[in-house]
Every structure is written in structure tokens, then in C-alpha cells.
Backbone as a ProteinNet text record, in pm:
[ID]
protein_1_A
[PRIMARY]
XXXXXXXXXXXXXXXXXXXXXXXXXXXXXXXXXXXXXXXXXXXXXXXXXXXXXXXXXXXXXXXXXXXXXXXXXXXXXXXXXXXXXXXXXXXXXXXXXXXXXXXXX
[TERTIARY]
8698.3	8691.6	8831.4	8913.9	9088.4	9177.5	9222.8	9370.3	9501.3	9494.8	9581.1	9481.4	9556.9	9511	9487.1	9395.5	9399	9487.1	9567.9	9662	9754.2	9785.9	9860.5	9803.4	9683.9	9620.2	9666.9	9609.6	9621.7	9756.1	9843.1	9962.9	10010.1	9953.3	10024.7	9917.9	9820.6	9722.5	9830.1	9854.7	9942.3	10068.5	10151.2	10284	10231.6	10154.5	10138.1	10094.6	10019.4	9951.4	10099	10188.3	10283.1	10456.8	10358.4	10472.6	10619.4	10604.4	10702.3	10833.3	10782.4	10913.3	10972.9	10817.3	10805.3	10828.7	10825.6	10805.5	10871.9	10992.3	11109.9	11067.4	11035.4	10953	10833.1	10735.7	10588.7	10644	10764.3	10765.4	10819.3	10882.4	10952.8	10870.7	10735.3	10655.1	10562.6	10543.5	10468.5	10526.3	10661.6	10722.7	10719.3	10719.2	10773.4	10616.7	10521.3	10349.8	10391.2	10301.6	10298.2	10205.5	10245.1	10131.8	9988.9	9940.7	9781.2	9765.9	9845.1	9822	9832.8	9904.2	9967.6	9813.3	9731.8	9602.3	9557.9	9537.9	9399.8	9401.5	9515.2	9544.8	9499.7	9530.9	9532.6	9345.1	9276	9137.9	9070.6	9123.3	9072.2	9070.8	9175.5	9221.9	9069.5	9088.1	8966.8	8833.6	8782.7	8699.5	8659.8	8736.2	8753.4	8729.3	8769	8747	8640.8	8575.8	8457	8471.2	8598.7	8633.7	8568.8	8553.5	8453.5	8371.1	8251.4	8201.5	8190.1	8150.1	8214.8	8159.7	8085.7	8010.1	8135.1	8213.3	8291.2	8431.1	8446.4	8590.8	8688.8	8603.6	8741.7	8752.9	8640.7	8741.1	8808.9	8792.8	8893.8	9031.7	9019.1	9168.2	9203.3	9161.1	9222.3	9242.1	9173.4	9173	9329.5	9354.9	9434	9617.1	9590	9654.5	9732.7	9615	9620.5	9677.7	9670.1	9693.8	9803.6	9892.5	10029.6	10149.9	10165.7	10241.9	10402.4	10354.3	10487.2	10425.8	10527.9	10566.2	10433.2	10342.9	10230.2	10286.6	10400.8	10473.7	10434.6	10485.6	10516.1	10337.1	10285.8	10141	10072	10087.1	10012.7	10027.7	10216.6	10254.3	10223.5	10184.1	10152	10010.7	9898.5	9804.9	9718.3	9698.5	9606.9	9519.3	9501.9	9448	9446.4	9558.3	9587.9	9527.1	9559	9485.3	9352.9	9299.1	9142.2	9095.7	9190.6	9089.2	9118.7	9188	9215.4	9116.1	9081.9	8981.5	8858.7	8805.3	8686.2	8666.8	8762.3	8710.1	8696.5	8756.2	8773.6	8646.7	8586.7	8454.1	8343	8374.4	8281.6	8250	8372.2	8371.1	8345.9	8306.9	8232.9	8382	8499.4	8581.7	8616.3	8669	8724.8	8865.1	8966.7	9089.9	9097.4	9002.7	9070.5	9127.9	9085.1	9131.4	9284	9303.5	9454.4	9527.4	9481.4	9595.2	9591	9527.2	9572.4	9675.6	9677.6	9785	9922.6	9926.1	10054.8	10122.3	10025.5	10066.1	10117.8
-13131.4	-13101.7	-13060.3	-13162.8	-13152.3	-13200.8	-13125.7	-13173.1	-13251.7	-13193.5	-13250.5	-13406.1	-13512.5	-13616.1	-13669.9	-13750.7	-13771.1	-13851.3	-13923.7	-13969.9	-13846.3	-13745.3	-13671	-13574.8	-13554.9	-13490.9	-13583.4	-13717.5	-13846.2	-13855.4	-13830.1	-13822.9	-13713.5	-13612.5	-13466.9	-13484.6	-13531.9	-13538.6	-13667	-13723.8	-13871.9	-13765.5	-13676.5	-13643	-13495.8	-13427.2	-13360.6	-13383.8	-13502.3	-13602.1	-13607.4	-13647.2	-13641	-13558.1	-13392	-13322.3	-13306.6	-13334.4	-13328.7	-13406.3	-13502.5	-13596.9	-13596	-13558.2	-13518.3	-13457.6	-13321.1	-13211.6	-13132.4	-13153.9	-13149.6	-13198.9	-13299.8	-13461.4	-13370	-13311.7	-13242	-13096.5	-13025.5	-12931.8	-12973.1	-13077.7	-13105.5	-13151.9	-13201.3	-13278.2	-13145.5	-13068.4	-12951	-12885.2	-12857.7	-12758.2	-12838.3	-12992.3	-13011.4	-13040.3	-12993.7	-12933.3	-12883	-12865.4	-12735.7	-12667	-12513.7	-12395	-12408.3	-12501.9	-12530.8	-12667.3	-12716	-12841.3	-12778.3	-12683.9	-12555.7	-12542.1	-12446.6	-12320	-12472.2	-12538.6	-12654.4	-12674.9	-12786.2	-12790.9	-12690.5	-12554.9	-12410.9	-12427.3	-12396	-12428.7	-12540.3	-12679	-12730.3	-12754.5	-12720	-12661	-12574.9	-12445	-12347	-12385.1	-12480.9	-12542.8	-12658.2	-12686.6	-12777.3	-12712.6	-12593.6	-12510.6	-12360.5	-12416.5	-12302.1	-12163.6	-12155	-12030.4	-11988.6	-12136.3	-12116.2	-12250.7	-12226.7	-12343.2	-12466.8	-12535.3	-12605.6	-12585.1	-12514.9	-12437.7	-12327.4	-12251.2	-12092.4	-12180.5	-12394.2	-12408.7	-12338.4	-12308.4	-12242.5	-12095.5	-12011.4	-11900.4	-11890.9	-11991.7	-12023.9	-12090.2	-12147	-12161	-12072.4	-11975.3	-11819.4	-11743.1	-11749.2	-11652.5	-11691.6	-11838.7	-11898.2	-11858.1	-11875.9	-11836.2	-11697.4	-11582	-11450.4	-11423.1	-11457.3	-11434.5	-11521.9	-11583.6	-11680	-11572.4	-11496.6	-11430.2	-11453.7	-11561.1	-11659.8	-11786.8	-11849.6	-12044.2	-12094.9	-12166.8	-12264.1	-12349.9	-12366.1	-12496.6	-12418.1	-12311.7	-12234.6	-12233.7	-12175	-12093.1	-12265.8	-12388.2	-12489.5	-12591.3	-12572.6	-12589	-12520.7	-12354.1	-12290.2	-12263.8	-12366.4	-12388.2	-12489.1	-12460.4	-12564.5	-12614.3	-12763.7	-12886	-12875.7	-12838.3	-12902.5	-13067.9	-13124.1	-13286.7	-13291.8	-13232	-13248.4	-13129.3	-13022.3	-12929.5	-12968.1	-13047.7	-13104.2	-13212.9	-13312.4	-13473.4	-13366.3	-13275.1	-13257.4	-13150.1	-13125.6	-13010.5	-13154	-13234.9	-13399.3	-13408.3	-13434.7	-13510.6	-13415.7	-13257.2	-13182.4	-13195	-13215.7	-13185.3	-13349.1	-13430.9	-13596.2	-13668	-13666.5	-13749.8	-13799.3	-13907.6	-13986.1	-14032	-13982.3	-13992.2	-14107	-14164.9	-14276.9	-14413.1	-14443.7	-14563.1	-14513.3	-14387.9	-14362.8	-14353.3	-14259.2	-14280.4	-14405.8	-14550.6	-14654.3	-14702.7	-14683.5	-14724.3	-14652.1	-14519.3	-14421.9	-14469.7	-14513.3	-14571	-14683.3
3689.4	3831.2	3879.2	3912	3989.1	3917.9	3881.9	3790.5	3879.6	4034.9	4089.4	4164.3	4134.2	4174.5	4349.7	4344.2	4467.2	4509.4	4495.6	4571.5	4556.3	4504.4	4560.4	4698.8	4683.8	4809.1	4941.8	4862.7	5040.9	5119.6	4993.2	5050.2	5104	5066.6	5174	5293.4	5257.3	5380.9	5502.3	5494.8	5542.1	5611.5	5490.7	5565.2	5634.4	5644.9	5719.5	5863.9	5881	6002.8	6078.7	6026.5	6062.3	6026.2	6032.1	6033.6	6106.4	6208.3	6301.8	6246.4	6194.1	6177.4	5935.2	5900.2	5735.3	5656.8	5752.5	5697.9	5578	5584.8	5465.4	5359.9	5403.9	5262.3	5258.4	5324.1	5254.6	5194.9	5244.4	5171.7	5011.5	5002.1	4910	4779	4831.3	4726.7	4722.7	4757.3	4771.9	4648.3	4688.6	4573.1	4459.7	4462.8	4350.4	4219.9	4299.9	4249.6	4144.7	4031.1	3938.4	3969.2	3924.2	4003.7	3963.3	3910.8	3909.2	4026.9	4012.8	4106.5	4266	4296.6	4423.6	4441.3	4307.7	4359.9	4361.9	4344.8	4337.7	4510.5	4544.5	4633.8	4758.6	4766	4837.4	4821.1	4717.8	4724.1	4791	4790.1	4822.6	4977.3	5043	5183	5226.9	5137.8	5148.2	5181.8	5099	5073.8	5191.4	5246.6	5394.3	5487.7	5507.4	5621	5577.5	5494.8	5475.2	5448.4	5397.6	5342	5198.4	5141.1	4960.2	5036.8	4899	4907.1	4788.1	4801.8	4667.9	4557.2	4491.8	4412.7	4384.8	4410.7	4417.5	4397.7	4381.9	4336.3	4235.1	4085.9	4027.5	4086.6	4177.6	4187.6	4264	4390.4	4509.5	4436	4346.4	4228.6	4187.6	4113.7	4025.7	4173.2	4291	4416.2	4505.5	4480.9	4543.7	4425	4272.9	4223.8	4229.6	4220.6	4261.6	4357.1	4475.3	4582.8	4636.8	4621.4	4584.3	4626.3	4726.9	4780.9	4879.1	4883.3	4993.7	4922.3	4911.8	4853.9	4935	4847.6	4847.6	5020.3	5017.9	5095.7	5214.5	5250.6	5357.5	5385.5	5320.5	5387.9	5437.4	5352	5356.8	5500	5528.8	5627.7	5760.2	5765.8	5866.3	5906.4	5798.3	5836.4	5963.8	6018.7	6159.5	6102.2	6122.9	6089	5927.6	5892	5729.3	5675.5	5737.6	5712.8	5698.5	5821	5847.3	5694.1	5675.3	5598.4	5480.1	5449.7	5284.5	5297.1	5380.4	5370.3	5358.7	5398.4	5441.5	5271.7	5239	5108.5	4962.5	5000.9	4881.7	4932.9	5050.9	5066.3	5039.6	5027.6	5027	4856.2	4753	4643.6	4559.7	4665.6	4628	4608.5	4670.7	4661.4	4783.9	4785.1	4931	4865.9	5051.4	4966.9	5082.9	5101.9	5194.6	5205.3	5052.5	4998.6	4950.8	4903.9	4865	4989.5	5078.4	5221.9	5256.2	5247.8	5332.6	5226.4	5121.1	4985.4	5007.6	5049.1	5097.4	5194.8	5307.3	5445.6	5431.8
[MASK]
+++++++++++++++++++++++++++++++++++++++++++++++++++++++++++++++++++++++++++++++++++++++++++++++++++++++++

């Protein structure tokens, strides 16, 4: 299924909730992704906000790879409701990251 783990999702989900004061710290754990853990991530975003559905995950990964034009950090950061569209693509794809964000917190 996801190579990148869910406590790494819960936790960008956690420092993005609170970008304002994180954000350095989410770009920093962002970059420090490897570029499959980046497209996973970028898909599963997708996948939250109904851009794929969870059936179309690996090509929203190779689509997300492909298309990798500006730093994962930057596009993930200049997304609206980043939090909500990462919990909702984990729950679409049968995971709950909610036991890991109260562990981050």
C-alpha cells in the first residue's frame, strides 16, 4: 500500500495544523522525505481532496512523481486545508492517523 508511514503523515498533519509558528520544522521534515515517500505523501493529499480516487493511488504516485516541478515542501505548504486533505485521503485509503497524532502531540 504506503511506504511512507503513518506517523510520518500524523506528524506533518500536527505541524501543518500549526503552520504559523512550524513551518520551517514541516518544511524541514518534508525535505528530509525520500522522493517516494514526497509522491506518496503528494497522492495521498490528492486523494483527500478528490483529485484521484483511492482505486487510481499508484498513478496519483507516478502522476505526483512526474509532475514534481517546484520542491514537494513548497507546493504541500501552499496547499489549503493540507491537514484535513492528508486525514481524509489515510481514512479514504482504510488508515487512521489518529492514534499517531495524539502520540506526536
Amino acid at each position: 500500500m504506503l511506504d511512507i508511514s503513518t506517523r510520518k503523515v500524523a506528524q506533518i498533519i500536527v505541524m501543518s495544523r500549526e503552520l504559523g509558528r512550524a513551518e520551517a520544522e514541516l518544511r524541514a521534515f518534508i525535505d528530509a522525505l525520500n522522493e517516494d515517500e514526497q509522491a506518496e505523501l503528494v497522492a495521498v493529499m490528492w486523494i483527500g481532496r478528490g483529485s484521484f480516487e483511492v482505486e487510481d493511488l499508484q498513478e496519483a504516485i507516478q502522476t505526483a512523481k512526474q509532475e514534481a516541478t517546484t520542491p514537494t515542501a513548497d507546493y504541500l505548504i501552499g496547499t489549503p486545508h493540507l491537514s484535513d486533505n492528508l486525514e481524509n485521503g489515510l481514512e479514504a485509503l482504510g488508515i487512521s492517523a489518529t492514534d499517531e497524532e495524539d502520540e506526536v502531540m
